[in-house]
N, C-alpha and C positions, 0 to 999 in steps of 0.2 A: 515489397518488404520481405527480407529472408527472416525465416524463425529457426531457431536453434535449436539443438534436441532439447523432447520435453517442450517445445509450441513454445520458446517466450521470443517475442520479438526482438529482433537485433535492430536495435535505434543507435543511432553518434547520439554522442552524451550533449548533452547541453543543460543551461541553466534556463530556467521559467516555463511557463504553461505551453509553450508550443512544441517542446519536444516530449511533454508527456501525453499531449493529446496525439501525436502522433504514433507513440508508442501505444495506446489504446484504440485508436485505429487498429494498427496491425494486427492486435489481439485476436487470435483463432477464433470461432464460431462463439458460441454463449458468451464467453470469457471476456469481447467487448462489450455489454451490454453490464454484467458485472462489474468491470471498471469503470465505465461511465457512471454508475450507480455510485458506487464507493471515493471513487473522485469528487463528485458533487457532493457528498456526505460531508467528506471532508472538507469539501470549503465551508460550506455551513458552518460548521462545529468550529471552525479555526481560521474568521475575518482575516485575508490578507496572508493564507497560508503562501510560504516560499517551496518552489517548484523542483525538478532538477531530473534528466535521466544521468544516472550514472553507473556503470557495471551492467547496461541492457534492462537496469528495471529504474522506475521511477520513485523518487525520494521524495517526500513532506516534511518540511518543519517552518517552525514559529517562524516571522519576520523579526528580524533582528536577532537572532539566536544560532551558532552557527553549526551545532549538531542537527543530526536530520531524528523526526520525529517516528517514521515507519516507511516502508516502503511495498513495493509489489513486484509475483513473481511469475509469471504463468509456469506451470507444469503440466502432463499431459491431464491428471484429471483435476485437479484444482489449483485456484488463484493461491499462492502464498501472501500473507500481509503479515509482514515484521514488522511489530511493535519493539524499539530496539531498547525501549525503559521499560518493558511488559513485565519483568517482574516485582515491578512496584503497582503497577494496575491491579485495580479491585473489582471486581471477582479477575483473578489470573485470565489473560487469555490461555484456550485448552494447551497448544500443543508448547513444550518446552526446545530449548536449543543446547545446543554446545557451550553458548556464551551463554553465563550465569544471569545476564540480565534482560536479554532477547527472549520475548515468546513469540509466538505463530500463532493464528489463526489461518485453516485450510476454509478456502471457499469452495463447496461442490457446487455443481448445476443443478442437482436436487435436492438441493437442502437453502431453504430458502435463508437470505440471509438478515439476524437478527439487526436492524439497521438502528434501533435502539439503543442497545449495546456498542453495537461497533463504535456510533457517534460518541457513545459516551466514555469509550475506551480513547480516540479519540483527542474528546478536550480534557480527559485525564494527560493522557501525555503530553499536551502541550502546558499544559499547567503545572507540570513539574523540570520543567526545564530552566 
């Protein structure tokens, strides 16, 4: 698998779990182990979430719903996860965006990550959809 600068995997886009588990495969050193972490999170938190790579990172949302819910980014030192309704989420995820309604959460390798929260950011945004 080729990665693209900044480490994120270059996957063909598809739709459902097998080209996101691919694309988490490819995932550089820590940053699979991260996703596989955060992928399972997310089913948990959201029975029958809908799958998708598209644009080289992989998208989550609701079943039957046809916006996507967040998605993920590799960079060389952290996972990016877009939360794309984040600015309705409570407590804010930290990092802000360009787009008024998109926040970020950066995932380091040494900063363990709050799986609490994430989950609960989450089924916040699937529940506002």
């Amino acid at each position: 698998m080729t990665l693209l600068s900044g480490g994120n995997p270059q996957i063909p886009k598809g739709d459902g779990d097998g080209p996101v588990q691919a694309w988490i495969a490819a995932a550089p050193g820590w940053k699979q182990a991260a996703a596989t972490e955060m992928d399972a999170l997310i089913e948990q938190a959201v029975p029958g979430i809908r799958k998708a790579v598209k644009w080289n990172s992989p998208l989550y949302g609701a079943a039957g719903q046809a916006e996507w819910l967040l998605s993920l980014h590799c960079f060389n030192r952290y996972i990016k996860v877009a939360f794309l309704t984040g600015a309705r989420l409570k407590p804010l995820p930290p990092e802000g965006s360009k787009h008024p309604l998109t926040r970020y959460l950066h995932v380091f390798e040494d900063v363990p990550l709050d799986r609490a929260q994430f989950t609960d950011w989450v089924r916040q945004a699937a529940a506002l959809r």
